[in-house]
SERO-4910 file (N, C-alpha, C, O; in steps of 0.05 Angstrom, whole numbers):
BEGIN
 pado doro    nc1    nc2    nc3   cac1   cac2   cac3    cc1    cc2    cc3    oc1    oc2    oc3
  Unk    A   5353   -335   2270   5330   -339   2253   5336   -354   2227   5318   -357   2211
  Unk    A   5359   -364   2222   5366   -371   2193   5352   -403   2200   5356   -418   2181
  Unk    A   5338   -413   2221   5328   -434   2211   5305   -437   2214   5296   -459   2219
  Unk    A   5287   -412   2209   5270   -400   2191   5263   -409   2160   5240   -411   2150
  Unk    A   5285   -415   2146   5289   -406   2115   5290   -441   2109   5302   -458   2122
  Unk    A   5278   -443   2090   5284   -470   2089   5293   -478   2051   5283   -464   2033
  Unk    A   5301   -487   2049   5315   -490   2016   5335   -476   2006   5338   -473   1982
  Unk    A   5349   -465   2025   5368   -445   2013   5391   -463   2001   5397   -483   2014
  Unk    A   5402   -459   1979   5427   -475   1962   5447   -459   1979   5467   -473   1978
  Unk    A   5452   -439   1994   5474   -427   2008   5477   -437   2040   5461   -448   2055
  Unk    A   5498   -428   2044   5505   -433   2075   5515   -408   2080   5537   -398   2075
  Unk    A   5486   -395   2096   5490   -367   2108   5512   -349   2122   5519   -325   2123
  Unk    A   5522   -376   2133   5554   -371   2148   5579   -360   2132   5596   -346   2143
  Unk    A   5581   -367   2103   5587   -363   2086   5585   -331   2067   5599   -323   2048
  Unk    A   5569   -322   2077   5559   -297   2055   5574   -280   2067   5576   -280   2092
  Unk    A   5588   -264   2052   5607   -241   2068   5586   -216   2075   5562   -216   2069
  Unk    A   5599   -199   2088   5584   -186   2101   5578   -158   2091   5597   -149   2079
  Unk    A   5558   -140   2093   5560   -121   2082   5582    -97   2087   5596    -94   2107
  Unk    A   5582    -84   2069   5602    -66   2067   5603    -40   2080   5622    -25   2080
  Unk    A   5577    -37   2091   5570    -19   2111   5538    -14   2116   5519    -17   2100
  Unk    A   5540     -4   2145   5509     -4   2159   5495     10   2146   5501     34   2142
  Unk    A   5471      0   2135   5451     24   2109   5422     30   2145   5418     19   2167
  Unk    A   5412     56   2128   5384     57   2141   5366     45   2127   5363     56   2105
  Unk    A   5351     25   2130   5330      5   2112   5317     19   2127   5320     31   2147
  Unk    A   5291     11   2103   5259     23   2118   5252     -6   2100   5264    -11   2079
  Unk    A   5236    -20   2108   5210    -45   2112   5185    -31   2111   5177    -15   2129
  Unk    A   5170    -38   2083   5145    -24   2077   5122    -59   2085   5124    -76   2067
  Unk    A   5114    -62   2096   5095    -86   2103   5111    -98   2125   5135   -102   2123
  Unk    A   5097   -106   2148   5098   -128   2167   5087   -153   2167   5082   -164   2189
  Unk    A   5080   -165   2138   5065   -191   2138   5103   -214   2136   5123   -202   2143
  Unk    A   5104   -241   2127   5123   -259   2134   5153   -241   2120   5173   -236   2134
  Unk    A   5152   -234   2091   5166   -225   2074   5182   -199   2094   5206   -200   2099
  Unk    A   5167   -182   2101   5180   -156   2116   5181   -161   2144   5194   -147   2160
  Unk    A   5168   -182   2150   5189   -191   2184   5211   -213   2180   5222   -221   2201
  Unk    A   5223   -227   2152   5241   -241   2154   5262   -219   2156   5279   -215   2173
  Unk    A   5253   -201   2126   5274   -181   2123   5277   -167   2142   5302   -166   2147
  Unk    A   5263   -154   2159   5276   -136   2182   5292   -149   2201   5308   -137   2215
  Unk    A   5286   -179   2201   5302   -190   2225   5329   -197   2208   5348   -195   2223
  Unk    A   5332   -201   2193   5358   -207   2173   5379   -186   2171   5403   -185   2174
  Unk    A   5359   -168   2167   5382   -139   2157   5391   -126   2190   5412   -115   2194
  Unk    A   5374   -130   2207   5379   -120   2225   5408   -138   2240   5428   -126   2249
  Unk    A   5401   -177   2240   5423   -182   2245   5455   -178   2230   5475   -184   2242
  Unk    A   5455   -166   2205   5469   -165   2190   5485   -131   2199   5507   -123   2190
  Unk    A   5467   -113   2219   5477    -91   2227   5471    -73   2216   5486    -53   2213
  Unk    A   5443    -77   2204   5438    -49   2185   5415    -42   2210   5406    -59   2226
  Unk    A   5407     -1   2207   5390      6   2214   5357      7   2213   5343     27   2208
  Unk    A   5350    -16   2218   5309    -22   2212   5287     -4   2219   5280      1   2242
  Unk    A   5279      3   2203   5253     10   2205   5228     -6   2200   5216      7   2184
  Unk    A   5218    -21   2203   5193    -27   2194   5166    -16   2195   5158    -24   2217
  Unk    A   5153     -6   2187   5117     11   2181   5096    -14   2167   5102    -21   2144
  Unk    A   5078    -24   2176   5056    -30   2177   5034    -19   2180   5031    -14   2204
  Unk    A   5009     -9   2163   4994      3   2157   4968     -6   2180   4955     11   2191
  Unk    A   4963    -33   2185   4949    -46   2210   4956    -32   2227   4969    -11   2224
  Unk    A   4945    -43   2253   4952    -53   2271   4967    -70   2287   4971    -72   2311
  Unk    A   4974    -82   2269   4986   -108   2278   5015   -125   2254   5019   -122   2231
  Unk    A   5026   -140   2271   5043   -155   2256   5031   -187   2234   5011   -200   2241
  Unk    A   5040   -191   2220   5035   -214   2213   5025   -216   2178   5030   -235   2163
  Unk    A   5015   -196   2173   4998   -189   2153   4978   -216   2139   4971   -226   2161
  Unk    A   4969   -228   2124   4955   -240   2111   4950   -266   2130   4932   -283   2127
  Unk    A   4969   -264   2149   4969   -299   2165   4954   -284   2186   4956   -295   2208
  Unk    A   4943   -267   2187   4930   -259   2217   4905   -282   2214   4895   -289   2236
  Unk    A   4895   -293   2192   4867   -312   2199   4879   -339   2214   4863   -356   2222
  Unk    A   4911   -344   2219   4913   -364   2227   4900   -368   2257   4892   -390   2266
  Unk    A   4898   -341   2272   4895   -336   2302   4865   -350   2300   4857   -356   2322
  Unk    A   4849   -357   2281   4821   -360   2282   4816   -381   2269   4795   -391   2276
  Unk    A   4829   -392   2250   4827   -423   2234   4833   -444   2252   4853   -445   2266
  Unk    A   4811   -466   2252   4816   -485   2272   4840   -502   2260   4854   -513   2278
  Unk    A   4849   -508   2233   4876   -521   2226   4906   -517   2226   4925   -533   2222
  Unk    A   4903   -482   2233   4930   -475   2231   4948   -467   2252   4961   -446   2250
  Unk    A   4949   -482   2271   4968   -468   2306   5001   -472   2297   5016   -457   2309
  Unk    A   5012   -489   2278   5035   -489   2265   5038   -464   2245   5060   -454   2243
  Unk    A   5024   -456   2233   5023   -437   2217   5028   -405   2230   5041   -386   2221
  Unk    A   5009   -408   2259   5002   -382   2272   5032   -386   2284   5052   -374   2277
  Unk    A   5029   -410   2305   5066   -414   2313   5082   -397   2300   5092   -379   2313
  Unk    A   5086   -398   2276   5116   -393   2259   5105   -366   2267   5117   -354   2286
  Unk    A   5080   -354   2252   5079   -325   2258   5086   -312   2273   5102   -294   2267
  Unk    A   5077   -316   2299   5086   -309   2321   5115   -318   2334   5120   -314   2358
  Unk    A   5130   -328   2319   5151   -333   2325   5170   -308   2299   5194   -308   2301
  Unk    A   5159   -295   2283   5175   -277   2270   5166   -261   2288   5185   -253   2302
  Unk    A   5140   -250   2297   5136   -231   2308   5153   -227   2329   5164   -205   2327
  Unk    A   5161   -242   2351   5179   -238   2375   5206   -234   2365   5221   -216   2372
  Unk    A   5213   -259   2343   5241   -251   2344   5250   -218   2324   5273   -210   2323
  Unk    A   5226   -202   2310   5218   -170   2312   5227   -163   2332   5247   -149   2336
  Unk    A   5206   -178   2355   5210   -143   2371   5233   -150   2403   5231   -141   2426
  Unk    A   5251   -169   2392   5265   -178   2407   5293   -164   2396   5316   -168   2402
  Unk    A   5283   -148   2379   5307   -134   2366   5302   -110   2365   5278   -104   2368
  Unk    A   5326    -84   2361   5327    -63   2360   5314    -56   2340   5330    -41   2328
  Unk    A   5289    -57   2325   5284    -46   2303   5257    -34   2311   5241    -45   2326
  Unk    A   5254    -12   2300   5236      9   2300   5211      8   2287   5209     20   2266
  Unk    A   5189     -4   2296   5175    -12   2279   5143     -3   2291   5132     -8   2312
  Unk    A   5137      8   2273   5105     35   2276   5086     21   2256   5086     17   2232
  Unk    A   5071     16   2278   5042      1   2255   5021     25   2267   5023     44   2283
  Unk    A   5008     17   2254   4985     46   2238   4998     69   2224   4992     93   2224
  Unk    A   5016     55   2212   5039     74   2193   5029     73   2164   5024     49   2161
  Unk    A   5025     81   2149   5023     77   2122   5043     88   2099   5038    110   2088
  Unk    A   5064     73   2091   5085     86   2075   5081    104   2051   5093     95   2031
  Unk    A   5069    123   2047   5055    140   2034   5091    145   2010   5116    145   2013
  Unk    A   5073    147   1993   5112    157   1978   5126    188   1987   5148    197   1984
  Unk    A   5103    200   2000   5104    228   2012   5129    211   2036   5153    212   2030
  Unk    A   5121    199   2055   5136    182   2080   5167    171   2063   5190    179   2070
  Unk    A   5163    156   2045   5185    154   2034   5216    166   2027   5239    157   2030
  Unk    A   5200    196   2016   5218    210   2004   5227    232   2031   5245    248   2032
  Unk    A   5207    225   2050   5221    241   2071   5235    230   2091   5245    244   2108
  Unk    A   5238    204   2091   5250    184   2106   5280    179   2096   5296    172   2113
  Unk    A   5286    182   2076   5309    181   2063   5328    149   2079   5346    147   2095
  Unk    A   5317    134   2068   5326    104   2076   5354    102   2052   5351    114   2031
  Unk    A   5373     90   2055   5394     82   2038   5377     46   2028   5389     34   2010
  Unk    A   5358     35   2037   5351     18   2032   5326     21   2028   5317     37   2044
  Unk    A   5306     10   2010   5280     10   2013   5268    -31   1999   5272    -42   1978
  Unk    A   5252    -38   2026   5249    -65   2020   5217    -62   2023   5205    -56   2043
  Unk    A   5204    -69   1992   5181    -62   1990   5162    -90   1993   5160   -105   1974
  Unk    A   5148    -95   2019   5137   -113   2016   5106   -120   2028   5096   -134   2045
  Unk    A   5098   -105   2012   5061    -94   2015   5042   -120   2003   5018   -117   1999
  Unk    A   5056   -145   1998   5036   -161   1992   5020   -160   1967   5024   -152   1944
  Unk    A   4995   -173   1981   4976   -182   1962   4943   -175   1972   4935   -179   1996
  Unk    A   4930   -167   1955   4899   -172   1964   4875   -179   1943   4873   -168   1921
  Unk    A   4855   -199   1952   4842   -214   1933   4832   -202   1911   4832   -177   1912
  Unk    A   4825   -210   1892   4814   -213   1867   4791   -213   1866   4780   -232   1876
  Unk    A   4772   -187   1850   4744   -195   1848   4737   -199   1825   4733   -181   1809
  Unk    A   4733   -224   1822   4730   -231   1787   4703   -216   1770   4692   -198   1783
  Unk    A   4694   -219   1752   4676   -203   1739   4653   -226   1726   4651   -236   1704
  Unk    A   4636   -229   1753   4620   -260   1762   4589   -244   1755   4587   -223   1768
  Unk    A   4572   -250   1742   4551   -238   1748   4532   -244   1772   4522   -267   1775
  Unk    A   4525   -224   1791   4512   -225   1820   4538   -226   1835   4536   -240   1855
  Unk    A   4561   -216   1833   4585   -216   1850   4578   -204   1877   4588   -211   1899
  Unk    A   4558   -183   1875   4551   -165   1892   4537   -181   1920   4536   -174   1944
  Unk    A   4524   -210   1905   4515   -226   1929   4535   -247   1944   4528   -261   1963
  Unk    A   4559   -248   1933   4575   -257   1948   4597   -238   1969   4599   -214   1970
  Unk    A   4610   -257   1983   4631   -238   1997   4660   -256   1992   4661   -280   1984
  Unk    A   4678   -242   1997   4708   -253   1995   4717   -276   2015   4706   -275   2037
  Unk    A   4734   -294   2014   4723   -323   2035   4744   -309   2048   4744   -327   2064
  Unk    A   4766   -290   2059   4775   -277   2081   4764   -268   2099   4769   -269   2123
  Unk    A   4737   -255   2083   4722   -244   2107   4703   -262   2127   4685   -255   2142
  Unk    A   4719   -294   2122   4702   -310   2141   4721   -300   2168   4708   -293   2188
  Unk    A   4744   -299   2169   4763   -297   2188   4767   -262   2201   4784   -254   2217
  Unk    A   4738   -242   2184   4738   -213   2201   4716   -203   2215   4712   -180   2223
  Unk    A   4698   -227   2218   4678   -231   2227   4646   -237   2210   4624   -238   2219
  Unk    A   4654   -239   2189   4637   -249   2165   4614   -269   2184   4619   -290   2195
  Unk    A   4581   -249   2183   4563   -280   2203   4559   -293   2182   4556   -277   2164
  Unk    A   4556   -319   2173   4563   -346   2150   4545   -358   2156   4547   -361   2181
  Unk    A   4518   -371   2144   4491   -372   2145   4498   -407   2141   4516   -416   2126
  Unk    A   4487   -417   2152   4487   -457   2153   4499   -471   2125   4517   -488   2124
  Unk    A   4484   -460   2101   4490   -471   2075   4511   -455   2069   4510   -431   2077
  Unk    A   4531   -464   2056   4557   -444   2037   4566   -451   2014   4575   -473   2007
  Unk    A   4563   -432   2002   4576   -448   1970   4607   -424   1966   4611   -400   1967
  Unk    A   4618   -443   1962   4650   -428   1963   4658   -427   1934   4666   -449   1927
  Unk    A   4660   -409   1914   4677   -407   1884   4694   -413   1894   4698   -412   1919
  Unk    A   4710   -423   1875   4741   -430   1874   4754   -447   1903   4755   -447   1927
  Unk    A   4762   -459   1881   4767   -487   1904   4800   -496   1893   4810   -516   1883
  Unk    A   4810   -468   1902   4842   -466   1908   4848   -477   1932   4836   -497   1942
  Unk    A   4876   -457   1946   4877   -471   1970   4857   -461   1999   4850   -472   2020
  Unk    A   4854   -435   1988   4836   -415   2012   4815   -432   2006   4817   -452   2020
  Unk    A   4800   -432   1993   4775   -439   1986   4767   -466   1999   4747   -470   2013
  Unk    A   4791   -488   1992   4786   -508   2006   4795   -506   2037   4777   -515   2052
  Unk    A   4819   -496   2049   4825   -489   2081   4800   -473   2090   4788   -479   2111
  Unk    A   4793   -454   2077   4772   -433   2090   4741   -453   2096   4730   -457   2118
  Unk    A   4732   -462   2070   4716   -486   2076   4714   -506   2097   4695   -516   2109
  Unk    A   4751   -510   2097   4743   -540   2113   4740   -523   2143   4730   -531   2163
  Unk    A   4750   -502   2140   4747   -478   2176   4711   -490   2180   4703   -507   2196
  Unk    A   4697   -476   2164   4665   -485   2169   4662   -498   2176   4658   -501   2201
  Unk    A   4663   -520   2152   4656   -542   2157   4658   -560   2185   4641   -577   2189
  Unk    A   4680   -556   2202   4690   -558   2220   4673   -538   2249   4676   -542   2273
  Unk    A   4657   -519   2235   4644   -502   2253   4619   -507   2251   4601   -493   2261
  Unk    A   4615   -533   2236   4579   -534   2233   4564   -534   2210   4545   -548   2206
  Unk    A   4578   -510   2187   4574   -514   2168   4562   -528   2146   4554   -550   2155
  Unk    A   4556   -526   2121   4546   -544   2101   4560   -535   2076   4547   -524   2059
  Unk    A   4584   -540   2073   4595   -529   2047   4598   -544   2022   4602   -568   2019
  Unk    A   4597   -527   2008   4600   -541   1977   4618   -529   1962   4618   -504   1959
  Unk    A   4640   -548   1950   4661   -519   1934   4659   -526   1914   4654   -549   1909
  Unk    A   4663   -503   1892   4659   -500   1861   4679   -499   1852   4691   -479   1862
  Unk    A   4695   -512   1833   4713   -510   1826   4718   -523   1793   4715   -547   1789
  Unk    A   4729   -499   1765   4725   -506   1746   4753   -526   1735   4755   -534   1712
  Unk    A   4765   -531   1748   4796   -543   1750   4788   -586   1753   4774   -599   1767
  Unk    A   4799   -589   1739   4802   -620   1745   4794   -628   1768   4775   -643   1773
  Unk    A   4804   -623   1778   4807   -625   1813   4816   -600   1836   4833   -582   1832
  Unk    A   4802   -605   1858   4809   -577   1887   4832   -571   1885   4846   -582   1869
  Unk    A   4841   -551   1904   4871   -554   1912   4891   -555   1896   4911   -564   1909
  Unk    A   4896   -549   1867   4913   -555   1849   4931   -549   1849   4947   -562   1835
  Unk    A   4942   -524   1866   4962   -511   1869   4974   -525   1892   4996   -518   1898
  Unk    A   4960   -548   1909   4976   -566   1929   4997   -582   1921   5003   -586   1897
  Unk    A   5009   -593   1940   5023   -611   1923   5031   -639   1952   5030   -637   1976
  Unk    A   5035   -656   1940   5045   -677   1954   5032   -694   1976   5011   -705   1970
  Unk    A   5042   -698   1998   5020   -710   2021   5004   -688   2034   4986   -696   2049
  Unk    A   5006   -660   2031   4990   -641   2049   4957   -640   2028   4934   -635   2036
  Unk    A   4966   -646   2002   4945   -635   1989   4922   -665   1992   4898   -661   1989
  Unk    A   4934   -698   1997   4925   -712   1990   4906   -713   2017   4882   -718   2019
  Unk    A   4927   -705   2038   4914   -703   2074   4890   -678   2074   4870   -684   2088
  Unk    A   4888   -651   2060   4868   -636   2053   4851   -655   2049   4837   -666   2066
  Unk    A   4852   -659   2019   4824   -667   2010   4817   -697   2022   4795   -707   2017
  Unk    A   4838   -712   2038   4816   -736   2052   4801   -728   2077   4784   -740   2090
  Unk    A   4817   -698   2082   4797   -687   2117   4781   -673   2097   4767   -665   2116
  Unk    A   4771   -663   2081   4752   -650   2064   4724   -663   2062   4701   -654   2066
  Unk    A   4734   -692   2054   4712   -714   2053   4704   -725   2075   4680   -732   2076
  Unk    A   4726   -728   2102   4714   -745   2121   4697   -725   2139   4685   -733   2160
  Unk    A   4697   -698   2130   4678   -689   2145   4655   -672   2132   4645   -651   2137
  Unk    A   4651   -689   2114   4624   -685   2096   4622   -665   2076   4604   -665   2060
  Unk    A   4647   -642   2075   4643   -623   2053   4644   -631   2022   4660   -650   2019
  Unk    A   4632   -622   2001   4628   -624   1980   4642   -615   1964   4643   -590   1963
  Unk    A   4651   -625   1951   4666   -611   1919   4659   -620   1904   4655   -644   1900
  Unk    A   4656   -593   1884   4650   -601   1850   4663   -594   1832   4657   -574   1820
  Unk    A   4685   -608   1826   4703   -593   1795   4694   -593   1783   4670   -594   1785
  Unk    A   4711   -592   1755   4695   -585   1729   4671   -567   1722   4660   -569   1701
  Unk    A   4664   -549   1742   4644   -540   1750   4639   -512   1743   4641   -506   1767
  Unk    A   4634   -490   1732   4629   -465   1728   4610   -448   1740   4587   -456   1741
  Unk    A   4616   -425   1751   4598   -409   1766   4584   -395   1744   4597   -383   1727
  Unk    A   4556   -396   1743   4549   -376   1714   4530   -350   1735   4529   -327   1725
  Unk    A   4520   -353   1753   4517   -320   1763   4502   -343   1791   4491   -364   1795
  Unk    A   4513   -313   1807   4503   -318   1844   4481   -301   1850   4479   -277   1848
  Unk    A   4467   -317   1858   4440   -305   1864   4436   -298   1895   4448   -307   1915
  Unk    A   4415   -280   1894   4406   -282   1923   4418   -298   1948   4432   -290   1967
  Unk    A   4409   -322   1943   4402   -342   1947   4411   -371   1953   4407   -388   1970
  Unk    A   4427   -369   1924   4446   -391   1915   4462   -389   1889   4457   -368   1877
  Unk    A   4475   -402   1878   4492   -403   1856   4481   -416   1831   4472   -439   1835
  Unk    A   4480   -408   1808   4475   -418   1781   4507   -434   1776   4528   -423   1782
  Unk    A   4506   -453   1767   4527   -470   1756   4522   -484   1738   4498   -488   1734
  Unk    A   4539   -495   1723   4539   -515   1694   4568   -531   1698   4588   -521   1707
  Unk    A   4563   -559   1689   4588   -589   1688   4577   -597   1664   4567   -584   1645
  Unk    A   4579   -616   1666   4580   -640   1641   4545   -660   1649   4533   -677   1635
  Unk    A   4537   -647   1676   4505   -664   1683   4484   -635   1674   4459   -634   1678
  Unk    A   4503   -614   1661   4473   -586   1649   4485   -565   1672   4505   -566   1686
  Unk    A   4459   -541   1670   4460   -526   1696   4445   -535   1720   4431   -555   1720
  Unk    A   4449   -520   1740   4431   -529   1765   4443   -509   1783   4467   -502   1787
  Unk    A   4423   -501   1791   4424   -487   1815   4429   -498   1855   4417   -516   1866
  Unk    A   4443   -484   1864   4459   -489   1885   4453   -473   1917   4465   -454   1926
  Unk    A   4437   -484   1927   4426   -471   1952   4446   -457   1966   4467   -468   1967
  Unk    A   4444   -438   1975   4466   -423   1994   4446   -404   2012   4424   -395   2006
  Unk    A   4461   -401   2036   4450   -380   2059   4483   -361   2056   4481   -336   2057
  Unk    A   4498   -367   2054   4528   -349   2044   4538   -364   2016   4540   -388   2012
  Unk    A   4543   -344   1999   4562   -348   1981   4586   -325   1989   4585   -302   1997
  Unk    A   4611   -348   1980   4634   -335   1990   4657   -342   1966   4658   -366   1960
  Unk    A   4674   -326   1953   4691   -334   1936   4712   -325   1937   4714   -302   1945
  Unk    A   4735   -340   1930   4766   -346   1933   4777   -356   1909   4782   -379   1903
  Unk    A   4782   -333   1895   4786   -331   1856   4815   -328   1856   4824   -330   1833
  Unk    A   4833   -322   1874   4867   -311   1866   4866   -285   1884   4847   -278   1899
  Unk    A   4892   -273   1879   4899   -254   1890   4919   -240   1883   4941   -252   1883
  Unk    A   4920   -217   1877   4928   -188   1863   4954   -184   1865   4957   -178   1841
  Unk    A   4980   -183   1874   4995   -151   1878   4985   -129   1884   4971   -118   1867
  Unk    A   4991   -116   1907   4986    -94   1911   5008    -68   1898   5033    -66   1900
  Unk    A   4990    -54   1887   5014    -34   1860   5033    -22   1877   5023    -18   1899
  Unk    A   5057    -14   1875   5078    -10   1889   5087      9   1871   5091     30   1884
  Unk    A   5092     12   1850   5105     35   1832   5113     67   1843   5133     81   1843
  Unk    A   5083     72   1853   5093    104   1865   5117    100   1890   5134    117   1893
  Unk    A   5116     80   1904   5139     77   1922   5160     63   1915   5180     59   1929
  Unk    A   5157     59   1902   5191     47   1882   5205     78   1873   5226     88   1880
  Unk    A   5188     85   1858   5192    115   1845   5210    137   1876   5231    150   1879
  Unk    A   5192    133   1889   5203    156   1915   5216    146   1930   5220    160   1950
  Unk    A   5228    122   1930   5254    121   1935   5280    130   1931   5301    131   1944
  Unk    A   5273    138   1903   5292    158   1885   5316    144   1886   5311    120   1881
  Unk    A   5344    147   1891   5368    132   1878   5373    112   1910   5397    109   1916
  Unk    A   5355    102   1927   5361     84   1946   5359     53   1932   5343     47   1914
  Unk    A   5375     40   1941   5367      9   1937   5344     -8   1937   5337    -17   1959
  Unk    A   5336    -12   1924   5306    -27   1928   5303    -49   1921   5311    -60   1900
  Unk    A   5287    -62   1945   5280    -93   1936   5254   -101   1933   5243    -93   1953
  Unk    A   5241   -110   1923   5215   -123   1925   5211   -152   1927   5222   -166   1910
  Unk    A   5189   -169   1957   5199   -184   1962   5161   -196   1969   5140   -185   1975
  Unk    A   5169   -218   1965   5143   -235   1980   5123   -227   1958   5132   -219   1936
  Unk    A   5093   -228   1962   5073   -226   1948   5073   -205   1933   5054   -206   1917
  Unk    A   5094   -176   1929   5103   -151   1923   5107   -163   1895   5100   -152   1874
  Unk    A   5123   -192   1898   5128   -202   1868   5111   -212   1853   5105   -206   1830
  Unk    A   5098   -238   1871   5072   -253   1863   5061   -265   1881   5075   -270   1901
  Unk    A   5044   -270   1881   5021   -282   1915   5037   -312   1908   5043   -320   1886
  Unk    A   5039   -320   1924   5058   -352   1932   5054   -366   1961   5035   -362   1977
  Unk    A   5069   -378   1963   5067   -393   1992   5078   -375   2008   5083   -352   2001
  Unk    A   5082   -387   2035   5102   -366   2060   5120   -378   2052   5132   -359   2043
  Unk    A   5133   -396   2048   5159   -403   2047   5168   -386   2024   5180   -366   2032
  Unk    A   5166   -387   2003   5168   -364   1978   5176   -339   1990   5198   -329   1989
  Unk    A   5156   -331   2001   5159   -304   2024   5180   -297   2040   5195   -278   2035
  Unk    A   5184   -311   2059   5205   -311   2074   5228   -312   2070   5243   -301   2085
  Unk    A   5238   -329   2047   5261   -331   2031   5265   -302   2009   5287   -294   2000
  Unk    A   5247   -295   2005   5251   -270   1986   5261   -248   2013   5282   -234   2015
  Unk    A   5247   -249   2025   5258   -225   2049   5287   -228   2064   5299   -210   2076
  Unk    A   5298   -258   2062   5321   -263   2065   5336   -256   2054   5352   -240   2063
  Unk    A   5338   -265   2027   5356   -261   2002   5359   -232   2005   5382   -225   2006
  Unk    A   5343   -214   2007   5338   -183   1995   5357   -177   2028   5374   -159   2031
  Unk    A   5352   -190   2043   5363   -178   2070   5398   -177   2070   5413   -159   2080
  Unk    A   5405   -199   2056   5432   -210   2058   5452   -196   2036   5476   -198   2036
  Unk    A   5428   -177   2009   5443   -166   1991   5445   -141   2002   5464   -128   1993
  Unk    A   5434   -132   2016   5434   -104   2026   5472    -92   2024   5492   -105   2030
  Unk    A   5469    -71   2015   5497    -60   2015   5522    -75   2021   5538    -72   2039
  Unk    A   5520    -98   1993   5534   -114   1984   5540   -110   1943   5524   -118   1926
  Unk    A   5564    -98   1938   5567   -100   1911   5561   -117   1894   5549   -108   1874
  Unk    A   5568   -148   1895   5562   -172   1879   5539   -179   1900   5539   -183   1924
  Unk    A   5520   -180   1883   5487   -183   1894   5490   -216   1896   5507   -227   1882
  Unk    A   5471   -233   1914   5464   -255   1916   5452   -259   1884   5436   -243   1875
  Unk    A   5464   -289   1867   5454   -293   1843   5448   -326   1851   5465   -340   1862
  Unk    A   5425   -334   1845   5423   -363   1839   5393   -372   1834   5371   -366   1842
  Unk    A   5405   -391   1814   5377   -389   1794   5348   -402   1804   5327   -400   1792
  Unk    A   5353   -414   1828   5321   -407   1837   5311   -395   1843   5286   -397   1840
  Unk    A   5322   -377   1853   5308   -348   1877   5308   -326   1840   5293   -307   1839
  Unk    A   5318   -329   1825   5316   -300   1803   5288   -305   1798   5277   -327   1798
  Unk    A   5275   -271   1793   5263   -270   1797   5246   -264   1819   5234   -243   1821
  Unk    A   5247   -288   1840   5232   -282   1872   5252   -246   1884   5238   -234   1900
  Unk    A   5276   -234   1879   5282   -226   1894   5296   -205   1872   5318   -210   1862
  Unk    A   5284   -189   1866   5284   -163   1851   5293   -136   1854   5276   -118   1852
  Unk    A   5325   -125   1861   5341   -104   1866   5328    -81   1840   5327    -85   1816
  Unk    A   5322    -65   1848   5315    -40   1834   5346    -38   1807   5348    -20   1790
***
């Protein structure tokens, strides 16, 4: 799986090996806690992994249903097998309770519970819904006006749009997508346009109605027809502290969105790094990953 990981300044072949087989427990099965379980496990430690789902994959499960992403779902499902193509123990509908923790007694604990959205403090929030829940069966009414015109906002959009849709995205930023970068972000926003969806930067949500959206730019306010409003503002950390704590004197790592919501690549590399320090004295140090990859 090391060619999985992409940017590493190391050559894996290289890293000495641990100093003896730990019991890890893996708190999340989204990219971060299936790199790490497959890492530590090739490295000869004992895996556990618990997922609170049903299922593997965590946050990429909308790829199974987005018409743009079969490379995306690919990779997914390509951690998923090379999981359970391995000896590791892994119980979904598990929820790592710090009660589970402290009775589990892991010599490792790799905490990687992610991220979940942000509900900003929008007036009429109550008439919108979160743009994930296009991908949990959310029924999405002809017209859509989408807040935040990040990267969900604009991928989740162009999903519609692509289904029929009539979207419009709001966005108070210079420009969509800002957090893109390079030819993917420039290829976004020219399939954004060639298939009729709308964006408005510079643009402010001042309260969601019924109905439609109140907004204000630099042309006044105006109101914004919608049959769904749907918004995609950021996304949280999920608090981890009580299970850091009940780990009590085990090793702990925190990895993937555990640190800060980021890309998958971000992800996957944090669950590497954390996999490769495992019951190793001189910890992996190098100054891009500090930070991404956080030993208790």
């Amino acid at each position: 799986m090391e060619a999985t990981i992409s940017g590493l300044s190391i050559d894996p072949a290289t890293v000495p090996a641990a100093t003896k087989s730990n019991k890890v427990l893996v708190i999340g099965g989204g990219p971060a806690g299936l790199q790490a379980a497959i890492t530590a496990f090739d490295r000869g430690h004992k895996v556990t992994l618990v997922e609170k789902k049903g299922n593997l994959g965590g946050l990429l499960y909308f790829t199974d249903i987005d018409v743009d992403k079969p490379d995306l779902r690919n990779f997914k499902n390509v951690l998923i097998r090379e999981v359970e193509k391995r000896d590791i123990d892994v119980r979904l509908n598990t929820e790592a309770t710090p009660e589970f923790v402290k009775e589990f007694g892991a010599d490792t604990v790799i905490i990687a519970t992610g991220s979940l959205p942000t509900c900003p403090p929008i007036k009429g929030i109550e008439n919108a819904h979160q743009a994930m829940e296009v991908y949990d069966g959310l029924e999405v009414g002809k017209k859509v006006v989408m807040i935040g015109g990040g990267l969900v906002g604009c991928e989740t959009g162009l999903h519609l749009t692509k289904l029929g849709h009539e979207v419009t995205v709001v966005e108070m930023l210079d420009r969509v997508a800002n957090e893109a970068y390079g030819s993917y972000r420039e290829a976004l926003v020219w399939e954004m346009g060639n298939h009729g969806m709308k964006s408005m930067p510079k643009t402010k949500c001042l309260e969601i109605l019924p109905n439609g959206v109140r907004v204000e730019n630099a042309d006044g306010e105006q109101t914004l027809e919608a049959d769904t409003v749907l918004f995609a503002l950021g996304m949280k950390t999920v608090p981890y502290d009580e299970l850091k704590a009940a780990a009590g004197d085990a090793e702990v790592f925190i990895v993937g969105d555990s640190i800060k919501p980021g890309q998958v690549d971000q992800c996957t590399r944090s669950g590497y790094l954390a996999a490769i320090d495992i019951a190793r004295p001189e910890k992996f140090v190098d100054h891009e990953y500090r930070g991404i990859i956080n030993p208790a």
